[in-house]
N, C-alpha and C positions, 0 to 999 in steps of 0.2 A: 402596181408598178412601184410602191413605194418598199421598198424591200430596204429594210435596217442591218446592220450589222456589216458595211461596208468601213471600207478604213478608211481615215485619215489621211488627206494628199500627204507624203513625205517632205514634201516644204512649209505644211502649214505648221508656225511657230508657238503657237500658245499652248499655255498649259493651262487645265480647266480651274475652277478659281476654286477654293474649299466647298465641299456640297454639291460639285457638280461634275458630269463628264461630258464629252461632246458624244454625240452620234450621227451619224449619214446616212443619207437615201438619198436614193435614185430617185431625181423630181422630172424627170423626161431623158429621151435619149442620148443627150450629149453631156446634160447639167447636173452632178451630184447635188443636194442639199445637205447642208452642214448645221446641225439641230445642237442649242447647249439646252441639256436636260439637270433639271433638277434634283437631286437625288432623296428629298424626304417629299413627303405627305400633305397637305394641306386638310383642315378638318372639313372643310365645303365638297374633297374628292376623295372621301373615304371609297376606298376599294376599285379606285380608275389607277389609271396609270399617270406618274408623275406629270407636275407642268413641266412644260419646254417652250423653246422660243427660238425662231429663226439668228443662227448666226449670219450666215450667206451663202453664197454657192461658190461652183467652181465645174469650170469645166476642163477636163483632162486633156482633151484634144490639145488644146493652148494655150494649159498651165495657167488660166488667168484665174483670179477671183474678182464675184461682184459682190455689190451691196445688197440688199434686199429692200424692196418697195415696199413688200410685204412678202408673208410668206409662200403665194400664188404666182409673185410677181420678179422676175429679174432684174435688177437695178445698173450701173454704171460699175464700171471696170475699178476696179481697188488696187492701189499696191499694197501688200500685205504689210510693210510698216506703219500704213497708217492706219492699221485696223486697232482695236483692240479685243483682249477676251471676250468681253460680253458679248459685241456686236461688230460687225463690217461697215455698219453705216458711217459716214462720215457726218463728223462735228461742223456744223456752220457756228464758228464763232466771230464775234464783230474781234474789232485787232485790243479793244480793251479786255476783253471776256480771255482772249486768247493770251495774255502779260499774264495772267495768273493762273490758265490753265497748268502751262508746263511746271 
């Protein structure tokens, strides 16, 4: 079921960061997964296939996107502004952490 080579929701905003591109599968019947794949080598995975890391999902029905719990796991409803490139997950910052974030 995990079939790659699926596109990009049309609303989703980011551009991959230097070194990387996104890719998608199908993680069940309603839920795409949204994969940021690395695009060199590590010398520990000679001859595998690149690391990757869950961005989040999204399900097309109702245009929403979630966060990921993990990559098995569907998370809480995101607005896509708060996301960023790497990840969908959302920042728990205290309100000090958060004056210097932006």
């Amino acid at each position: 079921m995990n079939q790659s080579n699926l596109e990009l929701p049309t609303t989703f905003k980011h551009q991959p960061p230097d070194g990387m591109h996104y890719e998608v599968t199908q993680f069940n019947k309603t839920v795409l997964a949204i994969w940021i794949c690395y695009e060199y080598q590590f010398l520990y995975r000679e001859g595998e296939e690149p690391p990757k890391c869950i961005w989040g999902f999204y399900k097309p029905k109702k245009k929403e996107y979630y966060a990921p719990i993990n990559s098995k796991k569907v998370g809480a409803v995101v607005d896509l502004e708060d996301t960023r490139p790497f990840t969908a997950m959302q920042l728990n910052l205290n309100p000090l952490e958060s004056a210097f974030y932006n």
